[in-house]
C-alpha positions in Angstrom: 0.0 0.0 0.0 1.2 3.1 -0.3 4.9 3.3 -0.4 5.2 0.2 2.2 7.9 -1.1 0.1 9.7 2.0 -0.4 13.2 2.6 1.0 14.2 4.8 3.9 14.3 8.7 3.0 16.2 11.4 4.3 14.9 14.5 3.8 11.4 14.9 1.8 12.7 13.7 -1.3 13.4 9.5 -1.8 17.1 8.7 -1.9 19.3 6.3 -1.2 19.0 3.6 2.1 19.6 5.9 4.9 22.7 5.5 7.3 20.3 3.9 10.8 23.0 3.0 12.9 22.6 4.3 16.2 18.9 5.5 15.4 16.9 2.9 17.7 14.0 5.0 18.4 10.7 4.6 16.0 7.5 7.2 15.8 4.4 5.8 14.6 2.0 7.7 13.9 -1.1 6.5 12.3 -2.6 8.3 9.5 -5.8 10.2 9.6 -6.3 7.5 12.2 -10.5 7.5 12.6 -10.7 8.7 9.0 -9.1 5.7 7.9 -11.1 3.4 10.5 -14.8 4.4 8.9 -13.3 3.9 5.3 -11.9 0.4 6.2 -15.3 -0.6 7.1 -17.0 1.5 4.3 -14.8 1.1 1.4 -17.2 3.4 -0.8 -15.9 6.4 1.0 -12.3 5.4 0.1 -11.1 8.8 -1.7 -13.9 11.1 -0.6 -13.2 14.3 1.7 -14.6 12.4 5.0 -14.9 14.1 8.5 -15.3 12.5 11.8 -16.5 14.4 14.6 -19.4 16.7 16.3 -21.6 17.9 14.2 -23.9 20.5 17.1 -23.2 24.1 16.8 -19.7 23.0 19.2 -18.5 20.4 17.3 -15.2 20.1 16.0 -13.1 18.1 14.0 -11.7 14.9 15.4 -10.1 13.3 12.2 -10.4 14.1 8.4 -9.3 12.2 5.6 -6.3 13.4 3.8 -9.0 14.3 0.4 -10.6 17.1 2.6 -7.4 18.4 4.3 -7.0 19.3 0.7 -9.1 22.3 1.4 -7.5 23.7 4.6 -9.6 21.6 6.9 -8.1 20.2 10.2 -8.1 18.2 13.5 -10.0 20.4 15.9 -11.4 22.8 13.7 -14.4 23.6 14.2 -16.9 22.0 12.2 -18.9 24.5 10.8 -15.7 26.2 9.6 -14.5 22.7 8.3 -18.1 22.5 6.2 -17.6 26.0 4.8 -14.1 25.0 3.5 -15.3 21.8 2.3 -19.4 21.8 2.0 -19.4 18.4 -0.3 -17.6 16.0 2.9 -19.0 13.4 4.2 -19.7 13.8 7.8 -19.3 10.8 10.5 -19.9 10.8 14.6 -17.0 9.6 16.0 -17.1 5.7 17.2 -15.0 5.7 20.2 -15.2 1.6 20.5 -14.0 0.9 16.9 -11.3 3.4 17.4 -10.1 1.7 20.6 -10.4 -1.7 19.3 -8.4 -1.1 16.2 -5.9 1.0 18.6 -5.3 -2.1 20.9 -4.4 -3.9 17.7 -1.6 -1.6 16.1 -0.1 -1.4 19.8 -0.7 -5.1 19.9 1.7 -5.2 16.9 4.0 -2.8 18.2 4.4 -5.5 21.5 5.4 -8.3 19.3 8.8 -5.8 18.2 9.7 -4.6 21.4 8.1 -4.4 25.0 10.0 -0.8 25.0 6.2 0.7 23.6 5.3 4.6 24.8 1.9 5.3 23.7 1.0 8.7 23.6 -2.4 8.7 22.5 -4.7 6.0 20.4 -2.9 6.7 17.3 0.6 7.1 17.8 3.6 5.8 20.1 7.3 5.8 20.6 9.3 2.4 20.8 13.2 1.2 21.0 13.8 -1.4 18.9 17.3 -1.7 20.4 16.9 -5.3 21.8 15.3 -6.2 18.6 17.9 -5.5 16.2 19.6 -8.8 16.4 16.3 -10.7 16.1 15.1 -8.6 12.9 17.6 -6.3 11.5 18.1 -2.5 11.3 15.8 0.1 12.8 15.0 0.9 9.3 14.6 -2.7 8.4 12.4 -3.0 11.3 9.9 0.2 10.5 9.4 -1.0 7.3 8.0 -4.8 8.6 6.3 -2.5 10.9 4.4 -0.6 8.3 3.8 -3.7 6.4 2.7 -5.5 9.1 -0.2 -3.2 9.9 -1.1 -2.7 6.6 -1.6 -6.7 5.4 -3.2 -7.2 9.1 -5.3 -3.8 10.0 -5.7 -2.5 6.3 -4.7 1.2 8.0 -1.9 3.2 6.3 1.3 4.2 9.1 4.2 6.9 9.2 7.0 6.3 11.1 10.4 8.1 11.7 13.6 6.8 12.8 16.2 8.3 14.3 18.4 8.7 17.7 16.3 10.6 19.9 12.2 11.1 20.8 11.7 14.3 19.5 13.6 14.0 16.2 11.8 10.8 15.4 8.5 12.5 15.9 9.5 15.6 13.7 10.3 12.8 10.8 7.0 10.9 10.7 5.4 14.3 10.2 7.7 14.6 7.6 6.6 11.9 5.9 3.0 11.7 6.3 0.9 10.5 4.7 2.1 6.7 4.3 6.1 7.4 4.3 9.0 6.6 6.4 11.6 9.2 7.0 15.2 8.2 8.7 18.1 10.6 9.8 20.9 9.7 10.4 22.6 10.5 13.7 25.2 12.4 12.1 22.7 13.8 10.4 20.4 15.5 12.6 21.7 18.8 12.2 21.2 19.1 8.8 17.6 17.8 9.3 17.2 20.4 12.2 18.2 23.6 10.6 16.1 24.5 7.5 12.7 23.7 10.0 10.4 26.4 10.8 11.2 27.2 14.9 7.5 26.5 15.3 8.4 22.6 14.3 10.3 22.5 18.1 8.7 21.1 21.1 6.8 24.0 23.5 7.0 26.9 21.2 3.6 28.1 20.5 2.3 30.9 18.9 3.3 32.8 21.6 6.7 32.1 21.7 7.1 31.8 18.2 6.4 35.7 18.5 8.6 36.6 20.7 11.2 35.0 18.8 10.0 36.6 15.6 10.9 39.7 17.9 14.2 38.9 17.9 14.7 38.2 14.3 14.4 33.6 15.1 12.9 32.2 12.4 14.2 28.7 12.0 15.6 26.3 14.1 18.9 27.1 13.2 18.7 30.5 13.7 17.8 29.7 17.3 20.4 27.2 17.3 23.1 29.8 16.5 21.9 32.4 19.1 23.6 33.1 21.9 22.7 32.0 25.2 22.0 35.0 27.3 20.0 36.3 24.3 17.5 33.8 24.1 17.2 33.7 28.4 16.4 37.4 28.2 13.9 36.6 25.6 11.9 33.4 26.6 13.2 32.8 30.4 16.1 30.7 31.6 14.2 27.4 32.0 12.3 27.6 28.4 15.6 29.3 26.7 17.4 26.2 28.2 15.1 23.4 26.4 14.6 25.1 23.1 18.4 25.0 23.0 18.7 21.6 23.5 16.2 20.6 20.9 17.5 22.7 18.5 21.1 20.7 18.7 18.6 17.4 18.8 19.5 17.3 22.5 17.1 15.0 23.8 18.0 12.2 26.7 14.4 10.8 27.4 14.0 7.2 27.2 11.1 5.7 25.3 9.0 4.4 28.6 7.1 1.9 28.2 2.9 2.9 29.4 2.3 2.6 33.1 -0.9 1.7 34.2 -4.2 3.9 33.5 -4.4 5.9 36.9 -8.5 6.9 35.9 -11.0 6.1 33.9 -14.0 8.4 32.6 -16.4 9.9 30.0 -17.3 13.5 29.6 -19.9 15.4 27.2 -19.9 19.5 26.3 -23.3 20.4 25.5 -24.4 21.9 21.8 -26.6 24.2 24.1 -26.1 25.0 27.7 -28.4 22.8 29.8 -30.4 23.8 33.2 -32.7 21.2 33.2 -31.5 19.3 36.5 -33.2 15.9 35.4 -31.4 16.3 31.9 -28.4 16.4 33.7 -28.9 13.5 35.8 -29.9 11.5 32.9 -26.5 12.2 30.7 -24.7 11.6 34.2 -26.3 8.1 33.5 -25.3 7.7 30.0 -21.8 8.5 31.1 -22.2 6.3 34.2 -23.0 3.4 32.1 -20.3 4.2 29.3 -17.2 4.6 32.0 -18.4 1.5 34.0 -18.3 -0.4 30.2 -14.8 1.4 29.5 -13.7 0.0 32.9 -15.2 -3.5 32.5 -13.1 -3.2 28.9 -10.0 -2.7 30.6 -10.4 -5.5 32.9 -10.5 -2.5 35.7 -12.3 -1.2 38.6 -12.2 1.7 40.8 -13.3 3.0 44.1 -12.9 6.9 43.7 -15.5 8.5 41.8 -15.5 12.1 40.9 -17.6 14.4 38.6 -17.1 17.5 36.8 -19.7 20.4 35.8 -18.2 23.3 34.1 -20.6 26.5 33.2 -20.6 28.4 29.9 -18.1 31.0 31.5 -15.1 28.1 31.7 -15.6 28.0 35.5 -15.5 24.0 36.9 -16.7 22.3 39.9 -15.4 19.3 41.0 -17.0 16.4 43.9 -15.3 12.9 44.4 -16.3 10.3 47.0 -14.6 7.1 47.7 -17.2 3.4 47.9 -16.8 1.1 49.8 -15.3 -1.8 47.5 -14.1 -1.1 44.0 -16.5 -1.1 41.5 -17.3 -1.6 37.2 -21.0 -1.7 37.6 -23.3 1.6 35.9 -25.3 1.5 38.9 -22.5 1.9 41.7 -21.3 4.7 39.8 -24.2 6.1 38.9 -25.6 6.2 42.4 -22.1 7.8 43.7 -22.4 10.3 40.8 -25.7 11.1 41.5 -25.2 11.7 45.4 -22.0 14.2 44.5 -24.5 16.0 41.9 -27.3 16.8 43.8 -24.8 17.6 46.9 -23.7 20.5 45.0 -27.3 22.5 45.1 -28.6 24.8 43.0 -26.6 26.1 40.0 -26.7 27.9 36.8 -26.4 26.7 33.0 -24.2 23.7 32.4 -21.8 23.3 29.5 -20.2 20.1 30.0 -20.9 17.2 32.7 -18.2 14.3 33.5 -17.7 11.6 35.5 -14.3 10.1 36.4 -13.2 6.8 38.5 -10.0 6.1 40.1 -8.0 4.2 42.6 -7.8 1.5 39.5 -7.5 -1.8 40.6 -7.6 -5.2 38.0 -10.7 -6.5 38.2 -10.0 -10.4 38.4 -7.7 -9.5 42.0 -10.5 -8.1 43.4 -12.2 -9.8 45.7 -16.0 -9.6 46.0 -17.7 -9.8 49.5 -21.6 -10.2 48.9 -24.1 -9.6 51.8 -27.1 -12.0 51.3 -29.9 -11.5 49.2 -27.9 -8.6 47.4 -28.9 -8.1 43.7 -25.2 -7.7 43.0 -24.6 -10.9 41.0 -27.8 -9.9 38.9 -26.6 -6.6 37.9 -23.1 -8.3 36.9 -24.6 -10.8 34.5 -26.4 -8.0 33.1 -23.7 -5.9 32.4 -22.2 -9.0 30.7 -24.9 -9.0 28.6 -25.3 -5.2 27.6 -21.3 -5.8 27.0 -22.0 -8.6 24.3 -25.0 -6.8 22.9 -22.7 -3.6 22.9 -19.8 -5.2 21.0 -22.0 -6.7 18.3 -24.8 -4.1 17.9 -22.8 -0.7 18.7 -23.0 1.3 21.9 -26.9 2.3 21.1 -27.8 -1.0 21.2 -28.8 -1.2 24.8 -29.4 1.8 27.1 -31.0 2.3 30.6 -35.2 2.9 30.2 -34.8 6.7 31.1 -32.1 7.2 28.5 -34.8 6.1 25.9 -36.4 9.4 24.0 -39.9 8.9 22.4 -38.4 9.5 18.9 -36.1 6.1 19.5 
């Protein structure tokens, strides 16, 4: 697919198989990752300007295929900006569950290179393929089975750069996108560096990319050929001090493979502020019942949970309450969610409600202490059932009673 068979690049332009020695770390970056996602399962919108994403008057842009970023649209951009760029694009709610389950593959294929895997979101990681040199060749050699791999087995289309440190890896699989694979060399990272805009560095925003406009920075070499004490007095001594490292490719972090979630939780912004109470009680359901299935996923429960109500004016209130035993059931956290909601009184407009768990603990070393004549083993062989019903029929499959609008 693509240019899966393609050799290593350095710079934008193909060349020659790029020196890899000493360039163990990979960035893989999916591309147009839920984009790609709804056209593997609808091949008929293969080459079509496709969006994913909230279509109310405060949606946004969660994916689009590379056809519509043809017309200047992009991730979180709003989408009735996106529509006015591109008014003939096919528009798709996102599907949270397909994108996690084709997620847990690519990482899954990631594992079977090297344990040394640093997700940083659903569609992209860091690994070192150090150890697995011996086993299966260069770094290069390796992002290239990579690449394949996930094309024969997931159908979905991969960048990936290769290089000596984090952040120059990352830079080259945005080089490369869509469907490329970018090396540079480690003596070569300089001459990679240099000719990049200085808004291509880690941390400088549009912001600091002004205040080094100020001063006359415009690339990354420029701000790697500045003196010291002239970019302190410009961006501060802690900030001057990391742009300067990254601008000489400076960058000692290891690739760390992903610790444990810490929380678990689901969250909705409102198309129009609400301030009906019993709406709000009945979306703190929905978002009961999707967390508890999120945490049931992930083989998890928790015992903190927490939720979140922020007003049209940005300002957020936060409750939490710890349960008695840790939980995955709709119910438990519906009931603790409930309790911290109508705790917090009366209130005005509501832009966005969430609900969050933590204190994470694996579900099958959890032990479960019943009191007689609980309903407990009822409600778990019910959520095993929603669960099934869920995973074949989609998340609207099965929903509480009160969740159930006439028009449904």
């Amino acid at each position: 697919m693509g240019r899966s068979q393609s050799l290593p690049r350095v710079g934008p332009a193909p060349g020659p198989l790029a020196n890899d020695a000493g360039c163990p770390i990979l960035h893989v970056d999916m591309d147009a990752f839920f984009a790609s996602v709804e056209v593997r399962r609808r091949p008929d919108l293969a080459g079509r300007p496709l969006l994913v994403g909230g279509t109310g008057n405060r949606g946004v842009v969660a994916s689009a295929s590379y056809e519509a970023r043809r017309f200047g649209v992009g991730s979180a951009m709003p989408m009735g900006r996106a529509l006015r760029l591109c008014p003939h694009a096919v528009v798709l709610s996102p599907d949270g569950a397909a994108y996690r389950e084709a997620s847990n593959s690519v990482m899954t294929i990631f594992r079977t290179v090297t344990d040394l895997v640093e997700p940083l979101s659903v569609d992209e990681a860091f690994l070192d393929v150090a150890g697995a040199i011996r086993r299966m060749g260069s770094p290069a050699t390796i992002a290239a089975h990579i690449r394949s791999t996930v094309a024969a087995e997931q159908g979905l289309t991969c960048s990936v750069g290769v290089a000596s440190t984090k952040f120059v890896a990352k830079l080259a699989s945005t080089r490369c996108k869509p469907d490329g694979l970018l090396v540079v060399p480690a003596d070569g990272v300089d001459q990679f560096l240099r000719p990049l805009p200085i808004g291509a560095l880690w941390g400088v925003g549009a912001r600091t990319e002004e205040q080094l406009g100020r001063i006359g920075l415009a690339t990354v070499g420029d701000l790697a050929d500045t003196p010291p004490d002239r970019l302190r007095r410009t961006v501060g001594p802690a900030a001057a001090a990391h742009l300067s490292a990254l601008a000489h490719g400076v960058d000692p972090r290891p690739v760390v493979a992903r610790s444990p979630e810490k929380s678990i939780g689901a969250e909705e912004t409102f198309d129009l502020d609400v301030t009906d109470e019993a709406a709000l009680r009945r979306e703190l359901l929905r978002l009961s019942e999707k967390t508890a299935r999120r945490l049931r996923h992930a083989g998890l429960r928790g015992r903190t949970v927490s939720i979140k109500i922020r007003a049209p004016d940005f300002s957020t209130f936060t409750r939490a309450r710890t349960l008695p035993a840790a939980t995955d059931s709709g119910q438990d956290l519906y009931a603790a969610a409930r309790a911290l909601f109508d705790g917090l009184g009366r209130f005005g407009p509501v832009r966005l409600v969430g609900i969050r768990v933590e204190g994470l603990v694996q579900a099958d070393a959890t032990p479960e202490q019943l009191a007689l004549g609980a309903d407990e083993p009822r409600w778990r062989e019910a959520d095993r059932a929603v669960d099934a019903a869920v995973r074949r029929f989609g998340s609207a499959a099965v929903r509480p009673g009160s969740l159930i609008r006439p028009a449904d």
